[in-house]
C-alpha positions as a LaTeX table, in Angstrom:
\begin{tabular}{lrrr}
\hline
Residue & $x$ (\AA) & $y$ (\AA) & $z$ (\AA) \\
\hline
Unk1 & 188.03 & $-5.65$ & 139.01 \\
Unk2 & 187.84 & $-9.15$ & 138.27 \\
Unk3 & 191.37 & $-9.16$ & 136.60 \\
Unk4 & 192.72 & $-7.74$ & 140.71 \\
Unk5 & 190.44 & $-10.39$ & 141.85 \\
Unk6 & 191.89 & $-13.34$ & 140.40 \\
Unk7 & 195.46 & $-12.42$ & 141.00 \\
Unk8 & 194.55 & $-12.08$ & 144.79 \\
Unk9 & 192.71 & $-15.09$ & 144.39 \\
Unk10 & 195.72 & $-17.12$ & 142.99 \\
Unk11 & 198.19 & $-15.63$ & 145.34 \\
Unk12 & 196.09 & $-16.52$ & 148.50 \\
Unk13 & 195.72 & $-20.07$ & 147.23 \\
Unk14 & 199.30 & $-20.10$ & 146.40 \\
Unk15 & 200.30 & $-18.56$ & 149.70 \\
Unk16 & 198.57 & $-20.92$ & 152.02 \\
Unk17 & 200.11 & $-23.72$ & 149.99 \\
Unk18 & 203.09 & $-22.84$ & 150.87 \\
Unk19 & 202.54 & $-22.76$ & 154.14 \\
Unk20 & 201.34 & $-25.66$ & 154.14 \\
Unk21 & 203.81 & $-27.58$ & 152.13 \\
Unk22 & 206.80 & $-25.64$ & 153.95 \\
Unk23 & 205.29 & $-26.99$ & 157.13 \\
Unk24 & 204.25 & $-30.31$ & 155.79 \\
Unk25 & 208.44 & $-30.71$ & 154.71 \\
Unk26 & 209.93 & $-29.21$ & 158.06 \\
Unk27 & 207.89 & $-31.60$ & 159.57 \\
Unk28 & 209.48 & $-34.75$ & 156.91 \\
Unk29 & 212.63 & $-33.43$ & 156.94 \\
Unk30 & 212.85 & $-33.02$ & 160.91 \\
Unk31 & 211.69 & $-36.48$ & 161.34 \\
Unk32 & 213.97 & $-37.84$ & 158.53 \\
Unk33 & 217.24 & $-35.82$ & 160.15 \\
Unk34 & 216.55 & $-36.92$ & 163.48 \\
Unk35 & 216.18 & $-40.83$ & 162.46 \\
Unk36 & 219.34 & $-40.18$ & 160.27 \\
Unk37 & 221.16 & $-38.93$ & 162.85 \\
Unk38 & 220.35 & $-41.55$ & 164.79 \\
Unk39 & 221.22 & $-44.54$ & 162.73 \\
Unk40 & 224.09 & $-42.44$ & 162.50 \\
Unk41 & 225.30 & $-42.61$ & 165.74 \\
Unk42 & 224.00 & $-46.58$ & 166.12 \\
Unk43 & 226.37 & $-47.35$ & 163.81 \\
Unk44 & 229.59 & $-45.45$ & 165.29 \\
Unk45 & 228.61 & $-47.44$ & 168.44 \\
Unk46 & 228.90 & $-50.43$ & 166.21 \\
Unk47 & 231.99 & $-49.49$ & 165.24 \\
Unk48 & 233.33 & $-48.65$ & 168.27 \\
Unk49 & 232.15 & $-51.67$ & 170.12 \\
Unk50 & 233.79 & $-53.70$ & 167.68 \\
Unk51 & 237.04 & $-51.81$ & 167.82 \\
Unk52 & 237.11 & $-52.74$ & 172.14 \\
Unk53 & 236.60 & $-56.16$ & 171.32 \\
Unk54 & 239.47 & $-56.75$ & 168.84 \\
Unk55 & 242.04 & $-55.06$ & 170.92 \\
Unk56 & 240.44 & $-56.93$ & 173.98 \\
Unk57 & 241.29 & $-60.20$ & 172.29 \\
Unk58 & 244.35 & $-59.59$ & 170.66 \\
Unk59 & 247.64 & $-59.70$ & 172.43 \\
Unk60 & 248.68 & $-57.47$ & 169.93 \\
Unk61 & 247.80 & $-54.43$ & 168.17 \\
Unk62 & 247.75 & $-54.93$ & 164.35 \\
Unk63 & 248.97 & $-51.46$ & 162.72 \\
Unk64 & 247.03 & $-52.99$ & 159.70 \\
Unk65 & 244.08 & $-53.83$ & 161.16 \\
Unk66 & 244.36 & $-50.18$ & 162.90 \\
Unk67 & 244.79 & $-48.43$ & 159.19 \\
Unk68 & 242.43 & $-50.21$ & 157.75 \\
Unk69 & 239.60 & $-50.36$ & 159.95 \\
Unk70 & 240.25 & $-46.19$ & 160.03 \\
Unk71 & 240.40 & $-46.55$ & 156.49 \\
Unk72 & 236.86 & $-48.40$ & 156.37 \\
Unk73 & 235.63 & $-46.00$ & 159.21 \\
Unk74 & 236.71 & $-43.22$ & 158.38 \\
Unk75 & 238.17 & $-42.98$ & 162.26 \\
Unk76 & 240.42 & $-40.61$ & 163.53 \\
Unk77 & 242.26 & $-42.71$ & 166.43 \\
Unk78 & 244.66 & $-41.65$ & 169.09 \\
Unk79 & 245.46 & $-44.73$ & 170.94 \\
Unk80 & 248.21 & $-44.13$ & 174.42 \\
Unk81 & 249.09 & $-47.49$ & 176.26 \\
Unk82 & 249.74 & $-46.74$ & 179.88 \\
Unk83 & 250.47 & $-43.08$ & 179.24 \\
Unk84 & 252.86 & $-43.14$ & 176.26 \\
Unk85 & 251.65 & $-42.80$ & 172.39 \\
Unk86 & 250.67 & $-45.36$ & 170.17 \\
Unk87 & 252.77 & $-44.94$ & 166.81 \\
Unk88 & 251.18 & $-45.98$ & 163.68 \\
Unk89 & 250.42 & $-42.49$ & 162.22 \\
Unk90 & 253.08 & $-43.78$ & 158.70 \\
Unk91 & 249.79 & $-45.58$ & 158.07 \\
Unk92 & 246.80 & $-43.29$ & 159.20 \\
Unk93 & 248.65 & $-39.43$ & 158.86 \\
Unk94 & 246.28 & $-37.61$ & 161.20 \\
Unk95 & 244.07 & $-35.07$ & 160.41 \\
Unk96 & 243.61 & $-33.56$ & 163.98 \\
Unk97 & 246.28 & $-32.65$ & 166.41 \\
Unk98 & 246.82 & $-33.93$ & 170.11 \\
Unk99 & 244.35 & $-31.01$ & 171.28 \\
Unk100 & 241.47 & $-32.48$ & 169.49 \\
Unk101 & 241.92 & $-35.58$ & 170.87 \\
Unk102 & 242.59 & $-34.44$ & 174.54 \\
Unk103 & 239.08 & $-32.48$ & 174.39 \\
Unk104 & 237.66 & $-35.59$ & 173.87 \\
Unk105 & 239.24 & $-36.99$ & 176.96 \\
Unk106 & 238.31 & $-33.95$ & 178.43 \\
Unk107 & 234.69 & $-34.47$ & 178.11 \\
Unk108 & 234.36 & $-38.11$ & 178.23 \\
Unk109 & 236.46 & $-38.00$ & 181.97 \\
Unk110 & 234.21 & $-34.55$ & 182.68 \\
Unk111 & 230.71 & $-36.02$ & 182.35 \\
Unk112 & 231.13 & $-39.57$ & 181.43 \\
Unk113 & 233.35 & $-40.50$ & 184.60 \\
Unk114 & 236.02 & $-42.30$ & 182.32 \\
Unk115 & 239.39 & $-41.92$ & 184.34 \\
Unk116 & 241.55 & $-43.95$ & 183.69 \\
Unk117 & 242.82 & $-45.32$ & 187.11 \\
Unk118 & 239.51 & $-46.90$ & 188.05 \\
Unk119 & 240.60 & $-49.14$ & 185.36 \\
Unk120 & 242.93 & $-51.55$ & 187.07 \\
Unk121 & 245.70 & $-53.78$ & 185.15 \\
Unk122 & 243.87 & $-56.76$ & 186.12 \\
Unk123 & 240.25 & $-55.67$ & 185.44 \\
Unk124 & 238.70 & $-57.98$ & 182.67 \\
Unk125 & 236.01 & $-55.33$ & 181.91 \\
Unk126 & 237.06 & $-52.46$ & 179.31 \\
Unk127 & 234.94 & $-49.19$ & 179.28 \\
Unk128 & 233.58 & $-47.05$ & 176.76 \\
Unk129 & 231.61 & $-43.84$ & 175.98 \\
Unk130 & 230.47 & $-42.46$ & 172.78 \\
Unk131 & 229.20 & $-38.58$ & 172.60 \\
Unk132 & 228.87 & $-35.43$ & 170.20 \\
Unk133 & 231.00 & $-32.50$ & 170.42 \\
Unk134 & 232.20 & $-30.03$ & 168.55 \\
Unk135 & 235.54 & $-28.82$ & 167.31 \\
Unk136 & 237.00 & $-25.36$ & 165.24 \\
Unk137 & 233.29 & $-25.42$ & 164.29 \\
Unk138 & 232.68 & $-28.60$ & 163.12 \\
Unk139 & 230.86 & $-31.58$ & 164.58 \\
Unk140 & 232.28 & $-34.93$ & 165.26 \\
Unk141 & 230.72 & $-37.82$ & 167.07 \\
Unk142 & 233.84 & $-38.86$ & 169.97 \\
Unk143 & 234.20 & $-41.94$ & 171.85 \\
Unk144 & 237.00 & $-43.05$ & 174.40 \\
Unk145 & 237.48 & $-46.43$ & 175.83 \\
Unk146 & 239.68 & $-47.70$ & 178.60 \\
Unk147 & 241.34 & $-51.34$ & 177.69 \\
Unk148 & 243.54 & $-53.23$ & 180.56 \\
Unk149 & 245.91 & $-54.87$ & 178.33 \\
Unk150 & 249.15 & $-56.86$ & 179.31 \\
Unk151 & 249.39 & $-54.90$ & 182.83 \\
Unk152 & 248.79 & $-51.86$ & 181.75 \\
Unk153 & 245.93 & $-49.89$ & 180.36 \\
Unk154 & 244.94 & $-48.74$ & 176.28 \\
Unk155 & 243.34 & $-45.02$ & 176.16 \\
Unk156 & 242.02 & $-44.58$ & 172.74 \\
Unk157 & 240.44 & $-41.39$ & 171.49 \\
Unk158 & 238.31 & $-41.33$ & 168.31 \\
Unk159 & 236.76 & $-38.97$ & 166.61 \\
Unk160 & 234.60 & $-39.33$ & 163.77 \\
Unk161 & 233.68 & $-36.10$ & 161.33 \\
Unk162 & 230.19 & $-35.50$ & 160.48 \\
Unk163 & 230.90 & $-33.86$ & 157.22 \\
Unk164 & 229.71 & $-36.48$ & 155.45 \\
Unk165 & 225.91 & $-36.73$ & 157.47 \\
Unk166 & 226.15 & $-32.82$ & 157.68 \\
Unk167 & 226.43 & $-33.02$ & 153.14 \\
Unk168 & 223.54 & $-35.64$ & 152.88 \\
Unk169 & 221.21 & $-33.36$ & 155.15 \\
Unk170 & 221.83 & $-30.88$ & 153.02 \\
Unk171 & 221.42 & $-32.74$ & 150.08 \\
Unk172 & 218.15 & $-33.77$ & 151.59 \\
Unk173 & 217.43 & $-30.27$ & 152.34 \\
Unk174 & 217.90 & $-28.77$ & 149.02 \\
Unk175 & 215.87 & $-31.87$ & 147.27 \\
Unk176 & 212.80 & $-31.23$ & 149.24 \\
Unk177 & 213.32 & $-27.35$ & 148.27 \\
Unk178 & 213.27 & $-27.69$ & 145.04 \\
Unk179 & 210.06 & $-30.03$ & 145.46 \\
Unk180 & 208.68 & $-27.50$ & 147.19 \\
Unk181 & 209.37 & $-24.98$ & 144.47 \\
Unk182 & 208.21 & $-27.22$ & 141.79 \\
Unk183 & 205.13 & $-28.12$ & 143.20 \\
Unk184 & 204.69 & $-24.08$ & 144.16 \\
Unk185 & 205.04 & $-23.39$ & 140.07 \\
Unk186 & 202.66 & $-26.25$ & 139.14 \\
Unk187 & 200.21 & $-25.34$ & 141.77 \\
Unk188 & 200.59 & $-21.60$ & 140.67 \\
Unk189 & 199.79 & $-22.68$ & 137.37 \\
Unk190 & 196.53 & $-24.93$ & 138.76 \\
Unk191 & 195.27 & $-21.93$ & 140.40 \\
Unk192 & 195.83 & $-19.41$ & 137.79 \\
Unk193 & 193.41 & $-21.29$ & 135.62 \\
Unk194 & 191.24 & $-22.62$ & 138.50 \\
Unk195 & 190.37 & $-19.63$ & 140.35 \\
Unk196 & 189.89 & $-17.71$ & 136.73 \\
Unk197 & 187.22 & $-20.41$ & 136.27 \\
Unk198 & 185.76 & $-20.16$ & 139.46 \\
Unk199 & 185.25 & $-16.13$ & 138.72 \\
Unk200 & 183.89 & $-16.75$ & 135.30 \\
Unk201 & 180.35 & $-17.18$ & 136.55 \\
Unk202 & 180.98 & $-14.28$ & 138.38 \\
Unk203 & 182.25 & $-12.28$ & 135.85 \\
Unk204 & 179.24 & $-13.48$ & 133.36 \\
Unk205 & 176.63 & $-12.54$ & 136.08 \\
Unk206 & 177.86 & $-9.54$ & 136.10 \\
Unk207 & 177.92 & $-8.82$ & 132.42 \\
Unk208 & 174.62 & $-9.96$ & 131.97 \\
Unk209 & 173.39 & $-7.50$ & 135.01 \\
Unk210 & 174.52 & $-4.81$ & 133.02 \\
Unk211 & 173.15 & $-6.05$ & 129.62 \\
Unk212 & 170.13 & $-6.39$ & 131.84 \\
Unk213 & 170.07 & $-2.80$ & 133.17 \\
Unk214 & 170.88 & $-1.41$ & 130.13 \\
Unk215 & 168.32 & $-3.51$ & 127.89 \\
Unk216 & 165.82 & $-2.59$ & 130.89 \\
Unk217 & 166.66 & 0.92 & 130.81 \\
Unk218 & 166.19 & 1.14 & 126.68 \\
Unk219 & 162.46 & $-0.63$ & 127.02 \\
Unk220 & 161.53 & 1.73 & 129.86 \\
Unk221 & 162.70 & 5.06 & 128.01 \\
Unk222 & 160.73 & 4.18 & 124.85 \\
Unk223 & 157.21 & 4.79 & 126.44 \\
Unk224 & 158.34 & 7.09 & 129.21 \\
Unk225 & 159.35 & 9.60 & 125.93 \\
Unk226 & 155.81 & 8.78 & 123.96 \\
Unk227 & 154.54 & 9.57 & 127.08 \\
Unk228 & 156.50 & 12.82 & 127.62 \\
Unk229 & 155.84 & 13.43 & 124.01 \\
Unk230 & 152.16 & 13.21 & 124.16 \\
Unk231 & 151.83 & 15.17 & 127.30 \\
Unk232 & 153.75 & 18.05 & 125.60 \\
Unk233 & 151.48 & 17.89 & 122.44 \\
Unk234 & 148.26 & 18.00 & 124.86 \\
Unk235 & 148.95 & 21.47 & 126.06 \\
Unk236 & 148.40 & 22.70 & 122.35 \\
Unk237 & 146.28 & 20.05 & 120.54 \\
Unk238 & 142.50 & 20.23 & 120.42 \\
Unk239 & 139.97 & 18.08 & 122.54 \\
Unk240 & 139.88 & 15.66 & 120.21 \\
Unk241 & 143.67 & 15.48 & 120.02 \\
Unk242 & 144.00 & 15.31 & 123.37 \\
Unk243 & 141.32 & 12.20 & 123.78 \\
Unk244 & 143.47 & 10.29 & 121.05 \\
Unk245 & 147.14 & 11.40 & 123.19 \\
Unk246 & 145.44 & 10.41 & 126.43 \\
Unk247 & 144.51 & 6.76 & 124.93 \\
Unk248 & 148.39 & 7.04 & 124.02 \\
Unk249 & 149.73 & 7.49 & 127.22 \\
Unk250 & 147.09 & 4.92 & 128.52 \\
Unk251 & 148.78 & 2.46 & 126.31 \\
Unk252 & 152.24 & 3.10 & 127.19 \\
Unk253 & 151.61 & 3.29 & 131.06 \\
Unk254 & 150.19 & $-0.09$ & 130.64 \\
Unk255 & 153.06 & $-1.62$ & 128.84 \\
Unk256 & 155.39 & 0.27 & 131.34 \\
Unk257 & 153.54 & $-1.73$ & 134.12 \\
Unk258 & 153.89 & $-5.17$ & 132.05 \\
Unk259 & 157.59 & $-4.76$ & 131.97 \\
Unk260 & 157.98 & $-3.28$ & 135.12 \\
Unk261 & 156.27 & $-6.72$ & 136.40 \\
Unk262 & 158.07 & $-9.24$ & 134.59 \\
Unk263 & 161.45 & $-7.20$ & 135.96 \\
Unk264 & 160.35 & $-7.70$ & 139.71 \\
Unk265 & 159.25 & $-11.17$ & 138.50 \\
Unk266 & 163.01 & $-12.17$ & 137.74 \\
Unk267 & 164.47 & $-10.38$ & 140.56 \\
Unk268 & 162.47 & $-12.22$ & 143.06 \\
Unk269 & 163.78 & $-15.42$ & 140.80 \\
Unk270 & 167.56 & $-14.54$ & 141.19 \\
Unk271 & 166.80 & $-13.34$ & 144.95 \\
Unk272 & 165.06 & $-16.31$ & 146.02 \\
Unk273 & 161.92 & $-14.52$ & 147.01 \\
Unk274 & 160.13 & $-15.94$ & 143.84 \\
Unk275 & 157.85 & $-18.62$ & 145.67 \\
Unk276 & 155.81 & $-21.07$ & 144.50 \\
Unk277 & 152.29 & $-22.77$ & 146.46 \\
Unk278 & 152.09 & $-26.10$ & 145.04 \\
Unk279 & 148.49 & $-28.11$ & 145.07 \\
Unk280 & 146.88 & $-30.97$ & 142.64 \\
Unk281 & 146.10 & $-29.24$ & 139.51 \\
Unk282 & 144.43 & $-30.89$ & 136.67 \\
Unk283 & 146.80 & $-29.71$ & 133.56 \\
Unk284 & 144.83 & $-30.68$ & 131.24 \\
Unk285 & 142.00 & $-28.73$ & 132.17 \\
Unk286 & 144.25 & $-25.47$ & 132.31 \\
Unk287 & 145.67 & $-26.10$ & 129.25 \\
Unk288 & 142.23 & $-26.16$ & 127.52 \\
Unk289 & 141.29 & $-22.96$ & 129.31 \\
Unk290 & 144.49 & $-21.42$ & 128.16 \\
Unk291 & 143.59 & $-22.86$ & 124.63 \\
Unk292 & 140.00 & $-20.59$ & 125.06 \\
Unk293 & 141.27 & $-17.74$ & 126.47 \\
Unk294 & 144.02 & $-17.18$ & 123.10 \\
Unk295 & 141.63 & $-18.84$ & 120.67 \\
Unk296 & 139.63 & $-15.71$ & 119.86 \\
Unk297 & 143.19 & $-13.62$ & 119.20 \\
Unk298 & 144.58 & $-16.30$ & 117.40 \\
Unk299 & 141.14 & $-16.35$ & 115.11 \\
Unk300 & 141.60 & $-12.69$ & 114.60 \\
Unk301 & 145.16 & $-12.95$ & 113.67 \\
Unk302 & 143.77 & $-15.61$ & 111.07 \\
Unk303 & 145.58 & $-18.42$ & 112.64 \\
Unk304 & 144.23 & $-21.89$ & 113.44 \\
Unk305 & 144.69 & $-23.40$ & 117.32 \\
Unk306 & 143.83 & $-27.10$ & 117.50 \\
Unk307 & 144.55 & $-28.52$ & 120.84 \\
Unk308 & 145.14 & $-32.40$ & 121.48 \\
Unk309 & 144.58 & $-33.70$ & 124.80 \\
Unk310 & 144.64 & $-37.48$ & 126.17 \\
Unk311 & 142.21 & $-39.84$ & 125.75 \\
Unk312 & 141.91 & $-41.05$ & 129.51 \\
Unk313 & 142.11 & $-39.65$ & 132.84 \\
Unk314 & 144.81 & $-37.44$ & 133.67 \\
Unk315 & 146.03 & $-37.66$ & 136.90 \\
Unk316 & 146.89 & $-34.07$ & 139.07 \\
Unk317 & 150.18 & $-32.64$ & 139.17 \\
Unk318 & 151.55 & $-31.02$ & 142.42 \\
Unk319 & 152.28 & $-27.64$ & 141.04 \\
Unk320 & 151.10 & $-23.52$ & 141.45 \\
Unk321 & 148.33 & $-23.38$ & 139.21 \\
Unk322 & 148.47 & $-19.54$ & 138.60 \\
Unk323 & 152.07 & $-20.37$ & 137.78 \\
Unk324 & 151.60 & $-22.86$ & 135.37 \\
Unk325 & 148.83 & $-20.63$ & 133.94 \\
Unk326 & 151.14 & $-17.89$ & 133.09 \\
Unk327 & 153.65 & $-20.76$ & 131.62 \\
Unk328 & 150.92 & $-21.89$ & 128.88 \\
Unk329 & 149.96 & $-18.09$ & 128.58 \\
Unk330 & 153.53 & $-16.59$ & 128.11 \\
Unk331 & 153.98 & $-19.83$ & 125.63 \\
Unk332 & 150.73 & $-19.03$ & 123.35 \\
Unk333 & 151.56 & $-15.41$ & 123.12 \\
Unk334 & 155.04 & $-15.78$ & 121.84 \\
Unk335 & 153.52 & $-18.62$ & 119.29 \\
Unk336 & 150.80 & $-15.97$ & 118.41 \\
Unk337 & 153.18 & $-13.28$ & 117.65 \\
Unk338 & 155.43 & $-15.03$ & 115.59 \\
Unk339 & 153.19 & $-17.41$ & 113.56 \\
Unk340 & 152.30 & $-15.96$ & 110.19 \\
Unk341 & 148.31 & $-14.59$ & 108.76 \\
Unk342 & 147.16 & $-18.19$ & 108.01 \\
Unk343 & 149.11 & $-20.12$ & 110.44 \\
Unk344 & 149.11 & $-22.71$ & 112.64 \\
Unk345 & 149.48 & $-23.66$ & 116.29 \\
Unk346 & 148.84 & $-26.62$ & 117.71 \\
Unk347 & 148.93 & $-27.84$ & 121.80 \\
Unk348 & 149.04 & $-31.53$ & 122.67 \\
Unk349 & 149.63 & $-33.34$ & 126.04 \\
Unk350 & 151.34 & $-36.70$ & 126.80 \\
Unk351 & 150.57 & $-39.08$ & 129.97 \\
Unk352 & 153.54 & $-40.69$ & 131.06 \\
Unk353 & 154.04 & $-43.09$ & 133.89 \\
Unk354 & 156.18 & $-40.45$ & 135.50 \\
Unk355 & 155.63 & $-37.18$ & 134.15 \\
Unk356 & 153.89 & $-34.96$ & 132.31 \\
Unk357 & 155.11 & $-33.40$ & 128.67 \\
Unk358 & 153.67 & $-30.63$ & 127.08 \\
Unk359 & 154.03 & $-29.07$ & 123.40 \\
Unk360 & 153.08 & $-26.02$ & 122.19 \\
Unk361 & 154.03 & $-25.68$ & 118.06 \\
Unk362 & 153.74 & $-23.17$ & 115.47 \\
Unk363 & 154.61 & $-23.29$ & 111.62 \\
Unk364 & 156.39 & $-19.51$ & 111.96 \\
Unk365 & 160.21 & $-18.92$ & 111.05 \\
Unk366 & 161.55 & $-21.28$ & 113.81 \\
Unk367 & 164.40 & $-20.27$ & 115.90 \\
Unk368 & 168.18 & $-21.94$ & 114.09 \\
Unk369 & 169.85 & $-24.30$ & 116.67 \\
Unk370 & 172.70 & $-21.81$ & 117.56 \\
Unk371 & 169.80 & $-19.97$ & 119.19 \\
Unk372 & 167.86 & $-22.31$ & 120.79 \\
Unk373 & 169.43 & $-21.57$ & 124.11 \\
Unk374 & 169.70 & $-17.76$ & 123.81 \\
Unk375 & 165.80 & $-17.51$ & 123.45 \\
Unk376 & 165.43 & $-17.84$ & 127.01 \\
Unk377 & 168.01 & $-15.14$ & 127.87 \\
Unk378 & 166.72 & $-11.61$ & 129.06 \\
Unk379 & 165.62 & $-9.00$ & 126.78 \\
Unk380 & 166.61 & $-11.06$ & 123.94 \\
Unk381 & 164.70 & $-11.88$ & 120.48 \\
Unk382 & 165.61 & $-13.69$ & 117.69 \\
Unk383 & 164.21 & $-11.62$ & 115.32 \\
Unk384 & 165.84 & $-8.21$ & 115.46 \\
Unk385 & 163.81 & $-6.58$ & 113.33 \\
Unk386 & 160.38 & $-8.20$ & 115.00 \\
Unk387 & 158.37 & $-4.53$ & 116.40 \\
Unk388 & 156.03 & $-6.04$ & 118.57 \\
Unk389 & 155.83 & $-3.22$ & 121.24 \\
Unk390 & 154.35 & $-6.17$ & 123.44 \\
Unk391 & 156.92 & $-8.34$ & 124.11 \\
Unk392 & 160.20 & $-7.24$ & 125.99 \\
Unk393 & 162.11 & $-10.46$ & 125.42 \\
Unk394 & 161.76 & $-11.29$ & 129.02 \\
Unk395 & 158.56 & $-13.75$ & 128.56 \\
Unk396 & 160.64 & $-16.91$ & 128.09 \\
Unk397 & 162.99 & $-16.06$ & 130.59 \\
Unk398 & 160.42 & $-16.66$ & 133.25 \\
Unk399 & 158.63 & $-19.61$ & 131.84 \\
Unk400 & 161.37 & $-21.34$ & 132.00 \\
Unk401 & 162.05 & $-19.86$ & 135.73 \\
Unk402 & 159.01 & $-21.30$ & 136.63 \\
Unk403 & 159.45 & $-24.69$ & 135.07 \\
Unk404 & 162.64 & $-25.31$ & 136.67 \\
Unk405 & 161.10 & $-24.03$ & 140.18 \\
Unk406 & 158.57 & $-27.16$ & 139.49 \\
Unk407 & 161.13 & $-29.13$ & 139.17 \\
Unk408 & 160.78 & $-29.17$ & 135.07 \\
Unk409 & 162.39 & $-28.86$ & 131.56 \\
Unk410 & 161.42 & $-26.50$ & 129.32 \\
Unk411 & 163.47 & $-26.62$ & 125.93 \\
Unk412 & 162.67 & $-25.85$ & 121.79 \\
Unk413 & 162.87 & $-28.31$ & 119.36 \\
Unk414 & 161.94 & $-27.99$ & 115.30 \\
Unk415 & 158.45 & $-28.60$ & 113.99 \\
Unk416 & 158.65 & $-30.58$ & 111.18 \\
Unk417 & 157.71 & $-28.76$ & 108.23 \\
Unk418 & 159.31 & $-25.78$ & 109.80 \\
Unk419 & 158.85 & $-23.19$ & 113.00 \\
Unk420 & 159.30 & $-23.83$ & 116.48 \\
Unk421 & 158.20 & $-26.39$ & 119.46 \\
Unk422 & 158.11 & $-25.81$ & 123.03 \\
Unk423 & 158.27 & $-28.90$ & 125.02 \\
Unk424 & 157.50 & $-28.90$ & 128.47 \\
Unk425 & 157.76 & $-31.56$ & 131.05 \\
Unk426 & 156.87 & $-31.64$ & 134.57 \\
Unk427 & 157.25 & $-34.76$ & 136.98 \\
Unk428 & 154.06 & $-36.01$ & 138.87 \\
\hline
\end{tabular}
C-alpha cells in the first residue's frame, strides 16, 4: 500500500511541476520571442533607413556599396529606376525571382499606400514601408521605398529571410526543453526520496499499530484462556477446588482490567482525548506519599527505599496531580520489579530556578544504552525472559505520555555502580 502510495505521491509532485515549469517557460520563452522579434525588426528598419539615405545622397548608385551592404545584410534587393531594372545581379545573384519581389510591391502599394506616382521627380522627400509577409512558406520581413532621383523615381524591393531568427527561436526553444527535462529528472529524483520520507512516519505508525494489536491481543488471550481454563475445571472440581479457581479467575479479570486501562489510556494519548487539569501541586509532598504507599512492598520484597527531598521550601508546580501520581507510581513499580532481594532504590528531588528534576534509581540489571529509548515503546521489556504477569510493558509508555503532556522530559540514565535512573523534569 505504501509502495502505490509513494509512486502516486511522486508522480503528482512531478506532474504539477511540470505544469508549472512548462507554464513558467511558455511564459519566458513568449516574452523572450516577442522582444526578439522585435529587435529584430528595429534593426531591418535600421537598415533600411540607412539604405534611403545613401541612395538619397548619392548621385550615383555604387554596385559595390549595393553588394556589399546585401552582403553585410543579408538583403535581397530589387531596385527599378523609373520603371526599368536595376542591373547589378553579377554581384548579388538573386535568390528570389521577380514574383517575390512584385508581392512585396503588391502589399506595400495594397495597404501601405506606396504608389509610386505620388512620388513626383522633384519631391525632396523619399518614402518607405517595412512589413512581414510570407512567401512559398517562409517568412521574410519586406520593405519598399520610393526615391526621386535625377528626374525620375528609384523603386526598391527588399526582402529579408527570417531563417536565421526562425533557427535561434528554435534553438531557444529546444534549450529551455531540455531544461525543462533536466530539471523534471532531478526533481523526480527529489521527490522519489522526499515523499518516501514523508510516508516513513506513516509507514512506522502503522507497523507499530499492528505490533500494538498483536502484542495487545497476546496479553489479553493469556488470562482470557486461564480464565476459560478454570471455568471448565469448576464444573468437575470439588468446593474447595472451585474456591481456589474462582480466586483464579478473580486474579486474571483484574489484570485483564489493568491492561485493558492502560490500552484506552494510550488511545486517548494518540487521539488527543487524553486531557490533563493542571493546578499548584506540591511535588514534593506527592513524592513522599508515593514513597509510603510502595515502602511496605518494597520492605517485603527485602529492598531498601530511602527518599531525599530538599532542604527548603519547594515551590508548586502547575501540573494534574492524579497524573503526576500515577508517573511516580508507574516509576516505583517498574524499580520494584526489577531491583533484586536486598536491593536498593532511592528517590531524590532537585530545586532549580526553573524547573523541577526528579530521580528515581535502583541497583537492578540496568537497561544497555541501545535500549534506553526502546523502554518506553509499547508492550516492550528489556528482559525477555522477566514473568512478571503484572506488567504489560505499557507502564513507561504512558509516564512518559504524561510527562511530555506537562510539558516535561522523562529519560534513563546509568546508576553508578550499576542499574537504572529515571530522571524526570518538569518546568515551573
Amino acid at each position: 500500500m505504501f509502495q502505490k502510495l509513494h509512486i502516486q505521491l511522486t508522480l503528482l509532485c512531478t506532474l504539477v511541476c511540470t505544469l508549472i515549469l512548462a507554464l513558467m517557460s511558455f511564459l519566458c520563452l513568449s516574452v523572450s520571442e516577442k522582444e526578439s522579434k522585435k529587435r529584430s525588426f528595429a534593426d531591418f528598419q535600421v537598415n533600411i533607413n540607412m539604405l534611403v539615405n545613401h541612395l538619397e545622397s548619392q548621385n550615383v548608385i555604387s554596385h559595390n556599396w549595393l553588394s556589399q551592404f546585401c552582403t553585410d545584410t543579408h538583403f535581397e534587393l530589387d531596385i527599378q529606376d523609373s520603371g526599368s531594372p536595376l542591373v547589378f545581379d553579377t554581384l548579388t545573384p538573386f535568390s528570389l525571382n521577380e514574383k517575390d519581389f512584385a508581392q512585396v510591391r503588391q502589399k506595400a502599394t495594397a495597404e501601405y499606400g506606396m504608389i509610386e506616382t505620388s512620388i513626383s521627380a522633384n519631391s525632396a522627400l523619399s518614402a518607405h514601408a517595412e512589413f512581414e509577409l510570407s512567401l512559398n512558406r517562409k517568412s521574410y520581413y519586406g520593405a519598399m521605398a520610393l526615391i526621386p532621383k535625377n528626374g525620375g523615381t528609384l523603386n526598391i524591393a527588399v526582402l529579408f529571410p527570417l531563417s536565421g531568427l526562425e533557427e535561434t527561436i528554435q534553438f531557444q526553444r529546444l534549450l529551455f526543453a531540455g531544461a525543462d527535462i533536466g530539471g523534471l529528472l532531478l526533481l523526480g529524483i527529489f521527490f522519489w526520496f522526499f515523499t518516501w520520507r514523508m510516508i516513513q512516519p506513516l509507514a512506522e505508525n502503522r507497523q507499530k499499530q499492528a505490533e500494538f494489536i498483536a502484542s495487545a491481543s497476546h496479553e489479553l488471550r493469556s488470562p482470557l484462556t486461564v480464565m476459560l481454563s478454570c471455568l471448565s475445571a469448576m464444573k468437575q472440581a470439588s468446593p474447595e477446588e472451585q474456591a481456589h479457581f474462582s480466586n483464579t479467575i478473580e486474579m486474571e479479570g483484574k489484570r485483564m482490567g489493568r491492561l485493558i486501562e492502560d490500552m484506552l489510556t494510550l488511545s486517548g494519548t494518540d487521539s488527543s482525548h487524553f486531557s490533563i487539569h493542571k493546578q499548584p501541586v506540591e511535588l514534593d509532598t506527592l513524592l513522599l506519599s508515593a514513597y509510603e504507599k510502595f515502602e511496605p512492598l518494597a520492605r517485603k520484597k527485602r529492598i531498601s527505599i530511602r527518599i531525599s527531598l530538599p532542604d527548603g521550601m519547594v515551590p508548586p508546580c502547575s501540573c494534574d496531580k492524579e497524573r503526576m501520581e500515577q508517573v511516580f507510581s508507574i516509576l516505583l513499580d517498574n524499580a520494584i520489579s526489577y531491583t533484586p532481594l536486598k536491593g536498593k532504590i532511592s528517590l531524590s528531588m532537585e530545586v532549580f530556578p526553573n524547573r523541577l528534576a526528579f530521580q528515581v534509581a535502583d541497583n537492578g540489571p540496568g537497561i544497555p544504552d541501545t535500549e534506553k529509548e526502546a523502554v518506553f515503546g509499547r508492550f516492550y521489556r528489556c528482559d525477555k525472559s522477566h514473568k512478571d504477569k503484572s506488567h504489560f510493558g505499557l507502564g513507561l509508555c504512558i509516564a512518559r505520555e504524561i510527562v511530555h503532556m506537562h510539558k516535561g522530559k522523562l529519560w534513563i540514565e546509568d546508576t553508578p555502580g550499576g542499574g537504572a535512573t529515571f530522571v524526570v523534569v518538569l518546568g515551573l
